[in-house]
KOLDREN-280920 format. One record per residue (C-alpha): z, x, y. Coordinates in steps of 0.2 Angstrom, whole numbers, padded with zeros to 4 digits, always signed. Example, Ala and Ser with C-alpha at 12.3 -4.5 7.8 and 13.67 -1.06 7.14 Angstrom:
2
+0039+0062-0022
+0036+0068-0005
//
This chain:
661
+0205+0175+0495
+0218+0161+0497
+0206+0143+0500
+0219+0131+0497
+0210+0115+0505
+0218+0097+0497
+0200+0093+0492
+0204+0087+0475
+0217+0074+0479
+0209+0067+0494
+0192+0057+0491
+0183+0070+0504
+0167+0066+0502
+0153+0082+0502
+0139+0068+0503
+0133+0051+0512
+0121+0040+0512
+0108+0040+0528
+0114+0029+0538
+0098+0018+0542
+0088+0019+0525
+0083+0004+0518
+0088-0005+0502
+0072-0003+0491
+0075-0012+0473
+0078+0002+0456
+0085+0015+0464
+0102+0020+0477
+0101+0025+0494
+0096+0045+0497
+0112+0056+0501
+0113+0069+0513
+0126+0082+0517
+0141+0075+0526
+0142+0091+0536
+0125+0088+0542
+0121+0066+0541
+0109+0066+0554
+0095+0078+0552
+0087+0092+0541
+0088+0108+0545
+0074+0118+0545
+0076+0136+0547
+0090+0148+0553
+0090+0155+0572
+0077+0166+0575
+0069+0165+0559
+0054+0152+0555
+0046+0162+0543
+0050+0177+0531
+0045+0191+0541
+0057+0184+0555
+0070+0181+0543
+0067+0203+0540
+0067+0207+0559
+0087+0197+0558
+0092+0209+0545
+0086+0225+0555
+0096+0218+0570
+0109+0216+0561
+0111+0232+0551
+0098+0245+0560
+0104+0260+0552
+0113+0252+0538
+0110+0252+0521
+0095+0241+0515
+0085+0247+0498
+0094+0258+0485
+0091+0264+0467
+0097+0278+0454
+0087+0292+0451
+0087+0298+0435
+0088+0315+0430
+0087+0321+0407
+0090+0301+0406
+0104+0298+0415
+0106+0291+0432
+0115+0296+0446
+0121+0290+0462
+0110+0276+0472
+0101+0283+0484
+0099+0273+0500
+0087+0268+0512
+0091+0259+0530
+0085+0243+0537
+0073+0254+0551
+0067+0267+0538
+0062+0251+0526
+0055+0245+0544
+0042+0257+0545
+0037+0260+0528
+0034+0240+0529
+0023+0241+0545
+0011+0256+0536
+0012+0249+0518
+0004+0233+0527
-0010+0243+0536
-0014+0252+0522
-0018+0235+0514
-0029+0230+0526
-0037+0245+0524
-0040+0243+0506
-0047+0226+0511
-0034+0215+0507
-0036+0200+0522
-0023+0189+0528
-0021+0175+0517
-0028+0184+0502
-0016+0186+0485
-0005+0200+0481
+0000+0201+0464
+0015+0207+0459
+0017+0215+0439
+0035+0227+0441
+0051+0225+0439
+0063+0224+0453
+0063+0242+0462
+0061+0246+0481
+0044+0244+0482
+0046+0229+0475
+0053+0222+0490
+0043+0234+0503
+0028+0226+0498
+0033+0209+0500
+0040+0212+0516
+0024+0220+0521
+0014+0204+0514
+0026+0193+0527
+0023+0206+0540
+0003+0203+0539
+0002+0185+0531
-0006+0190+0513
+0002+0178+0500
+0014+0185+0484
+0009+0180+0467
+0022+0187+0453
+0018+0189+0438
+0030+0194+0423
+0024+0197+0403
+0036+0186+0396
+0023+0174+0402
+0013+0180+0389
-0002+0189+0389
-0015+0169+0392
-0003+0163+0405
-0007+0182+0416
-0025+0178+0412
-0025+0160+0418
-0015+0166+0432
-0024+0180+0439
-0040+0171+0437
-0034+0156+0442
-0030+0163+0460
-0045+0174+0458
-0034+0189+0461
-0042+0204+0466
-0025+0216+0471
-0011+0219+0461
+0005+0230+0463
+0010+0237+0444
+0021+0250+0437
+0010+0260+0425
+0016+0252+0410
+0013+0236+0414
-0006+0243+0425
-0010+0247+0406
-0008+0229+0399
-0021+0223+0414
-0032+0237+0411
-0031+0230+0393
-0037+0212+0399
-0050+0217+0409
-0064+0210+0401
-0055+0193+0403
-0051+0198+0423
-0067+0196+0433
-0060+0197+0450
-0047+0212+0446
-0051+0226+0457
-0037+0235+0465
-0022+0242+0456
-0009+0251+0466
+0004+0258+0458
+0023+0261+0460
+0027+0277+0456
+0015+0291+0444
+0005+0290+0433
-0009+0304+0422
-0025+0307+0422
-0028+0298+0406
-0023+0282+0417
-0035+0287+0432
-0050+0288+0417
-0049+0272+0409
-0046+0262+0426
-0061+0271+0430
-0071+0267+0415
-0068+0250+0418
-0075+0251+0437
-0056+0245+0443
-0051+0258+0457
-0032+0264+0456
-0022+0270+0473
-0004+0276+0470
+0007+0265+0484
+0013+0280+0497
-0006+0283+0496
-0006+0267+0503
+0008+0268+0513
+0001+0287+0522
-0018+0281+0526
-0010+0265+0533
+0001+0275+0545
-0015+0282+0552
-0022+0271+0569
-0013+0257+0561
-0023+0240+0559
-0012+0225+0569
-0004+0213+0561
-0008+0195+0559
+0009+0186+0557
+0013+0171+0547
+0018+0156+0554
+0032+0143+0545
+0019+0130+0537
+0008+0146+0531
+0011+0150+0510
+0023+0165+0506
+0021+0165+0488
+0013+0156+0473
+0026+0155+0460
+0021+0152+0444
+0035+0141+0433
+0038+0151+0417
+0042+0134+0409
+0049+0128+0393
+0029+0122+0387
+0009+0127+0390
+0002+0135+0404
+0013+0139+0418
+0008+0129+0435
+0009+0138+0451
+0020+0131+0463
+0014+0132+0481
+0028+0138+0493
+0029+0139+0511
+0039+0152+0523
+0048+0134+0530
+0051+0131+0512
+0059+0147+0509
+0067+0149+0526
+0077+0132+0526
+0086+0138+0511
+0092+0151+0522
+0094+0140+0535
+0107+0130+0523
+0118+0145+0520
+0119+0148+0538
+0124+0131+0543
+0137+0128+0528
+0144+0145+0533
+0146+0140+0552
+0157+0126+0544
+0168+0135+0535
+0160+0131+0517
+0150+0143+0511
+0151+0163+0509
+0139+0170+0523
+0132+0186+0520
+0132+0200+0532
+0129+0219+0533
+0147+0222+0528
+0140+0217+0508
+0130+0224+0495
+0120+0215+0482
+0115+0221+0464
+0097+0215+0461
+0094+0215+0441
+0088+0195+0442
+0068+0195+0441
+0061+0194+0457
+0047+0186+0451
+0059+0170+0447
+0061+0159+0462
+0082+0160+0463
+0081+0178+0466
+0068+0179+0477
+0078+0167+0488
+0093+0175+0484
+0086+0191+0492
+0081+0182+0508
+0097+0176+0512
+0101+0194+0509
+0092+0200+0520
+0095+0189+0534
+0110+0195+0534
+0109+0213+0535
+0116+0213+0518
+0113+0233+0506
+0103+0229+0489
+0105+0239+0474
+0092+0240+0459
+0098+0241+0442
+0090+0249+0431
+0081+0237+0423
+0088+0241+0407
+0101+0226+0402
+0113+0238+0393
+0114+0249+0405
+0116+0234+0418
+0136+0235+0417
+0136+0252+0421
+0125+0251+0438
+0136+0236+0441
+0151+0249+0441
+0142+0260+0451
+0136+0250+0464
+0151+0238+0467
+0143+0226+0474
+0154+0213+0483
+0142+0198+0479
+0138+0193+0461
+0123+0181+0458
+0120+0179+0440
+0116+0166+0427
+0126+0157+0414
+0120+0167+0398
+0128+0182+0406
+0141+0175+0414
+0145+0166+0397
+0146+0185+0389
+0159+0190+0399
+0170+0173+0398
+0167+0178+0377
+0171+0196+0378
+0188+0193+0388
+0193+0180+0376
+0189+0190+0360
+0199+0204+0367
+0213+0193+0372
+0213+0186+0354
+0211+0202+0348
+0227+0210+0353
+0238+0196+0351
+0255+0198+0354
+0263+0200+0369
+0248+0201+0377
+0240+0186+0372
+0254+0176+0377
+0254+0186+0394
+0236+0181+0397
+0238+0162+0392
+0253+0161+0402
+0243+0168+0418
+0230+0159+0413
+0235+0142+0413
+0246+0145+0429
+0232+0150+0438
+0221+0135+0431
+0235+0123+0437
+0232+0130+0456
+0215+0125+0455
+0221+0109+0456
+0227+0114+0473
+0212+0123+0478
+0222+0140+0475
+0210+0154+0467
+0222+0167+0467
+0241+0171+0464
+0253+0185+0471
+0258+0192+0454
+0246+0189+0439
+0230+0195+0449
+0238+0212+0450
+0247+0214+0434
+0234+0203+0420
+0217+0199+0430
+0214+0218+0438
+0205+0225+0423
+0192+0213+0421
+0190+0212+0439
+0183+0230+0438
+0172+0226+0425
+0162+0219+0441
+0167+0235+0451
+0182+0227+0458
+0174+0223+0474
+0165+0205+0470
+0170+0193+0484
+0159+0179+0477
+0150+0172+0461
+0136+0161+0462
+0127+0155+0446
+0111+0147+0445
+0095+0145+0437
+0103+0137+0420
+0117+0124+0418
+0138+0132+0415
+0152+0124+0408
+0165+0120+0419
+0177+0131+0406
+0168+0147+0412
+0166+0142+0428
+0186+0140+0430
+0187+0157+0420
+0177+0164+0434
+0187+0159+0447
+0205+0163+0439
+0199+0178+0433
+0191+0186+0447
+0202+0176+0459
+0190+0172+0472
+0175+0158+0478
+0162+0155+0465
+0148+0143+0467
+0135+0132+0455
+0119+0129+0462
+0107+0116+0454
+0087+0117+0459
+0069+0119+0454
+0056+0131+0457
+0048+0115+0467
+0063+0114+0477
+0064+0134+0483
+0079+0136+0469
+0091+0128+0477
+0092+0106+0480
+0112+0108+0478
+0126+0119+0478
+0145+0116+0477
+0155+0122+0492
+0169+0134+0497
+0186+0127+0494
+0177+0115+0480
+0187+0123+0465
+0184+0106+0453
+0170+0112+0442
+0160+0100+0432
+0147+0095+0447
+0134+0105+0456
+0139+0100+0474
+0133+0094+0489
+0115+0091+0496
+0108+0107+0505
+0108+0102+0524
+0087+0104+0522
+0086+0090+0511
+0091+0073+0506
+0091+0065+0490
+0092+0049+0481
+0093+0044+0461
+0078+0032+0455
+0082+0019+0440
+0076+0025+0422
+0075+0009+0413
+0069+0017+0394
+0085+0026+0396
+0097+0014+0405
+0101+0023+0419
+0102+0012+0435
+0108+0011+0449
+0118-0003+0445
+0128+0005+0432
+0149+0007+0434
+0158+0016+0438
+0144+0028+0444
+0124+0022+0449
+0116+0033+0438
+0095+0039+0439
+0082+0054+0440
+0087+0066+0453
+0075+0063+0468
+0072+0077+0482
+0063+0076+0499
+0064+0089+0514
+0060+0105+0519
+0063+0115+0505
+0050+0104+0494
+0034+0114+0489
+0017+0109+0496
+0010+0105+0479
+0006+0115+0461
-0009+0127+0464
-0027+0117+0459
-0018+0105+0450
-0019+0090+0463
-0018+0076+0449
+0000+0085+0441
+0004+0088+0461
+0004+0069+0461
+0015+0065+0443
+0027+0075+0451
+0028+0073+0472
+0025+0055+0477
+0017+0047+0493
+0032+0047+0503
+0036+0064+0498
+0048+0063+0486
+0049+0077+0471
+0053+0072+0455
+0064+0082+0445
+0066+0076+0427
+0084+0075+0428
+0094+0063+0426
+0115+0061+0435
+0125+0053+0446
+0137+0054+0461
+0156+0056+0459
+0168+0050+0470
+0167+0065+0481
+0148+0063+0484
+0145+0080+0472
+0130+0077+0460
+0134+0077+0441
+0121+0082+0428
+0121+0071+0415
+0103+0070+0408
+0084+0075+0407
+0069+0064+0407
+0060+0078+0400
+0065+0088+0385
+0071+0073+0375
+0064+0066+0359
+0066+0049+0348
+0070+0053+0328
+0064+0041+0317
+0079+0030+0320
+0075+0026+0338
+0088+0035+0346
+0086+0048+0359
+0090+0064+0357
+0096+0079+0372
+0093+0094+0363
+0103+0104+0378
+0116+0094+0376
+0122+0097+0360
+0114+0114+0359
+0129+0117+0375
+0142+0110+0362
+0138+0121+0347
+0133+0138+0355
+0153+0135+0362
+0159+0138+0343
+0163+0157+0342
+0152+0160+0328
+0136+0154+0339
+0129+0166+0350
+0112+0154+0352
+0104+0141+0346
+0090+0130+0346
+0091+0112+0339
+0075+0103+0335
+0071+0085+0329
+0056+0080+0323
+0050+0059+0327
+0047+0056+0311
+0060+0062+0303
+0080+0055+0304
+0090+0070+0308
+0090+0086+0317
+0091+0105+0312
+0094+0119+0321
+0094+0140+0319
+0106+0149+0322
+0110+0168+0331
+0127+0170+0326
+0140+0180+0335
+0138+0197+0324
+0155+0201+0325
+0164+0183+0322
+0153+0185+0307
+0154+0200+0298
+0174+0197+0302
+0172+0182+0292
+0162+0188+0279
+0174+0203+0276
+0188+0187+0272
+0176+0179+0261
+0174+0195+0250
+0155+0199+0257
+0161+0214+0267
+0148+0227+0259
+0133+0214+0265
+0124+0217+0283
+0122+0205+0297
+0103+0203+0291
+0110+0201+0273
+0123+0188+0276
+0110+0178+0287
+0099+0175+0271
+0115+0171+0259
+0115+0152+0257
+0134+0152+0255
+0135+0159+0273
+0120+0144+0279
+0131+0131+0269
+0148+0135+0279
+0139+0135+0297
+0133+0119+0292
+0150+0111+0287
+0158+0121+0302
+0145+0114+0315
+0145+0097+0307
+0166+0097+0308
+0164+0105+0328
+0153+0093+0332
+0163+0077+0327
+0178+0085+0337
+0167+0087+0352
+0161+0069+0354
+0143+0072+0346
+0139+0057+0338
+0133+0056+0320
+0114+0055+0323
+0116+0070+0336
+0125+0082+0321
+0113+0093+0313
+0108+0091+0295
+0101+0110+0292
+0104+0125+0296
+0095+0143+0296
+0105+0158+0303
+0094+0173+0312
+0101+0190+0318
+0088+0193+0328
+0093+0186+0346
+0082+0175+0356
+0078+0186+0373
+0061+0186+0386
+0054+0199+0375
+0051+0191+0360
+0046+0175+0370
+0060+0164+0367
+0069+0164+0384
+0061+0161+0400
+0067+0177+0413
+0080+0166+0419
+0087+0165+0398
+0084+0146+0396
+0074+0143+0380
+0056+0142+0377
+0057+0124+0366
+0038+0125+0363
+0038+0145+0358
+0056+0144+0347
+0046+0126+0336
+0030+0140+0333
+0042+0154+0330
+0051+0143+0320
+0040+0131+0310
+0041+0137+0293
+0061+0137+0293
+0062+0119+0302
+0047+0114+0288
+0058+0121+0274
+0076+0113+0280
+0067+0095+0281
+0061+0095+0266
+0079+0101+0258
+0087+0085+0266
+0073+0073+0258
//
């Protein structure tokens, strides 16, 4: 895909200010869209609300491909299995009855405790169809934020795998309003019993599905201002908040897509694509992700759910859009490089010479070239099936390195959108042709936005080259406000309607939004300077002995710390040249020699990456166990849990303190 566009060189510019808003003193002028400088778009054509937005796929694929999975037979998986857009139809229409059978009324909650399958979405659609609101819930949550959720909402009706019907079934005694479980897929009569001894009635979902195909109860559409789903932030900190989201919300992110597309800059789905879903739905970038899928007509694949086996549906599936997140797209950039550096030779130098050709034709816009995309880039093209026409990465900032890897080794458009769960997932995206990296684009055409001054920080928006501030967002995609919480609703979304993000950035001569900053997540040492944890924790898990870390500083004390998950096999490779072969991964993360040469290593890295003194950590502790969603380090979307990793953590952070003093 050849998008040569001179969009580097010229000073196109991907945003403007509205033309008519006033000057109002401590912050810039809101930004729209340059495509779209005039009004805010608010949903696609004939979709208002989510249910529409299902009706567009089914005219646009019918018989087509829609929901597919892997059986598996003796453990191992076989071919997907599909499902059409007008079998999925009907299934929808009677799963929906059968609720209303069951006594779920329109605007009630559906919870939502599975992993991504085809019932999954069956039964969200059949919640659009009949105007009942979603409620996910996932148990990296941990088991008091499902409590606070279920009862906050008063939940009565929850969808579950049996795994995860146990865990509730568990909580009963703190779940008052739990009634109805309804199961995807079996489950024994051990099951049946103790949902019975615990007065909770259990349905299997075709049950559902069959009684609700018998004199079908009508349903009672939603309409745009009406709430889709109450998605709960995992968050990095406390009890989750359940933000309050609209169809319009959802539906004018589509509606962005749409528009961009019609303009030539964006990758427009259609039935002609298919779309691995192995991102939780339960997270807010997936969900929309999969409505813009699904306007489009587009074929959905499950994985799984198992992450090693994730690369093999990949290869199975082939899908020919990619929508992923940095920590796994971050694995692949470090497996290719390894492997590059591993060999050596002639085909190192092979790859670095096709490497840094291709990189230069960024500069041109040029993702691809005649002869090193057959002869070097191929292979790891298939790693993806071979048939990936786009990458978008979301939920988690990327590095501009990986994000120009993506794009000359795969040799086609990949975007980088910036949002919030507040905002429907996405408040920004960079655009087709747009192959600088570094930014996160544009406005969505369903929003403006604007950068307020942060004085205790010294961002203004009188500072040069660029106005600087916290990222500000009004329109249609903003949430209605946090569930009960109407005093946090008010911290975060201001009279005029404004949302509040935390994050602090500027625009670049193009008009594309820089990251720079968080008003959140910072921290004074005892010095009085203010520390970024991400920041430096992006510089150092760079180092290819790092696979993850977490830094931490404590106010009262002058420096920071941090532990460490090294890269197992950069460190078994060094240990082996440092005459530790014969000691394991867990071993060498105990030995003190090996915690002193990550320290003097990171310390050296840092300085030659523009960290400054006071932003170098002072200690070190190395763990081989990774941080992941299962041990409640990462939120589903990988970014770290600060509050969980310092409670995890506080005996090491206590113990490296006191060896500074």
């Amino acid at each position: 895909m050849n998008n040569s566009q001179p969009n580097i060189q010229q000073k196109y510019q991907y945003s403007i200010e509205v033309a008519d808003a006033p000057d109002i003193p401590g912050e810039g002028k809101p930004r729209r869209n340059s495509l779209c400088p005039d009004k805010l778009i608010t949903h696609p054509p004939n979709a208002t609300t989510l249910y529409e937005n299902f009706l567009h796929g089914i005219n646009e694929a019918g018989d087509g491909n829609f929901l597919g999975h892997r059986e598996i037979n003796d453990g191992v998986a076989g071919p997907y299995v599909w499902q059409s857009y007008i079998k999925v139809q009907e299934r929808v229409a009677n799963f929906g009855s059968g609720l209303r059978k069951l006594g779920l009324k329109p605007k009630n909650f559906l919870g939502f405790f599975l992993i991504n399958n085809p019932e999954y979405i069956m039964a969200q659609l059949a919640c659009y169809q009949y105007n009942f609101i979603t409620v996910p819930l996932y148990d990296t949550l941990g088991t008091e934020s499902i409590v606070h959720i279920i009862n906050q909402t008063e939940m009565e009706y929850c969808l579950v795998t049996t795994d995860k019907g146990r865990e509730l079934l568990k909580l009963k005694n703190k779940l008052p309003t739990l009634q109805t479980i309804i199961v995807s897929g079996q489950y024994d009569q051990e099951f049946t019993n103790l949902a019975n001894s615990l007065n909770v009635r259990i349905v299997n979902f075709i049950v559902v599905e069959r009684d609700g195909s018998v004199h079908p109860v009508n349903a009672e559409n939603p309409r745009p201002n009406d709430i889709a789903i109450i998605c709960y932030t995992s968050g990095t900190m406390g009890i989750p908040k359940g933000v309050v989201l609209t169809h319009k919300n959802v539906m004018s992110n589509v509606a962005s897509v749409r528009w961009l597309a019609e303009k030539g800059k964006c990758y427009l789905p259609s039935c002609d694509d298919v779309h691995i879903s192995y991102l939780p739905l339960a997270h807010i970038f997936e969900f929309v992700n999969t409505a813009t899928m699904i306007y489009g007509g587009v074929a959905i694949g499950f994985s799984q759910g198992n992450t090693l086996k994730l690369l093999d549906d990949i290869v199975e599936l082939k899908p020919t859009i990619f929508i992923s997140v940095p920590r796994l797209l971050n694995r692949i950039y470090d497996k290719v490089m390894a492997g590059i550096q591993a060999k050596g030779g002639v085909t190192q130098l092979m790859f670095t010479t096709a490497y840094n050709t291709k990189k230069n034709g960024l500069n041109k816009g040029n993702v691809d070239h005649w002869m090193w995309d057959r002869v070097v880039f191929a292979p790891i093209r298939a790693r993806l099936g071979g048939r990936v026409k786009v990458i978008l990465s979301g939920a988690a900032p990327i590095s501009a390195e990986v994000m120009n890897f993506l794009r000359i080794a795969f040799s086609i458009d990949v975007y980088e959108g910036y949002g919030q769960t507040e905002n429907a997932a996405c408040l920004t995206m960079s655009l087709l042709g747009d192959t600088e990296s570094g930014h996160v684009g544009s406005p969505q055409v369903c929003v403006e936005v604007k950068l307020v001054d942060v004085p205790e920080m010294n961002y203004t928006s009188k500072d040069n080259p660029y106005p600087r501030g916290e990222i500000c967002v009004r329109g249609h995609s903003v949430f209605r406000e946090y569930y009960k919480l109407p005093e946090i609703t008010a911290e975060i979304l201001d009279k005029d309607g404004w949302c509040h993000t935390g994050d602090i950035g500027y625009w670049d001569d193009h008009g594309r939004l820089v990251i720079i900053d968080r008003v959140k997540n910072i921290f004074k040492l005892a010095q009085g300077e203010y520390i970024v944890p991400e920041k430096i924790e992006n510089v150092y898990s760079k180092h290819e002995l790092v696979s993850q870390v977490f830094v931490y500083g404590d106010s009262l004390q002058p420096s920071l710390v941090a532990i460490i998950v090294p890269n197992e096999e950069m460190l078994l490779k060094w240990a082996k040249q440092n005459n530790l072969g014969k000691k394991s991964s867990q071993e060498l993360c105990k030995d003190p020699k090996v915690n002193g040469y990550f320290l003097q290593t990171l310390i050296k890295y840092g300085k030659a990456n523009d960290l400054k003194g006071f932003e170098c950590v002072k200690n070190v502790r190395l763990t081989y166990k990774p941080f992941s969603s299962d041990n409640g380090l990462l939120t589903p979307t990988f970014k770290l849990k600060r509050y969980q990793a310092k409670i995890k953590f506080q005996k090491e952070i206590e113990e490296m303190y006191a060896e500074i003093s």
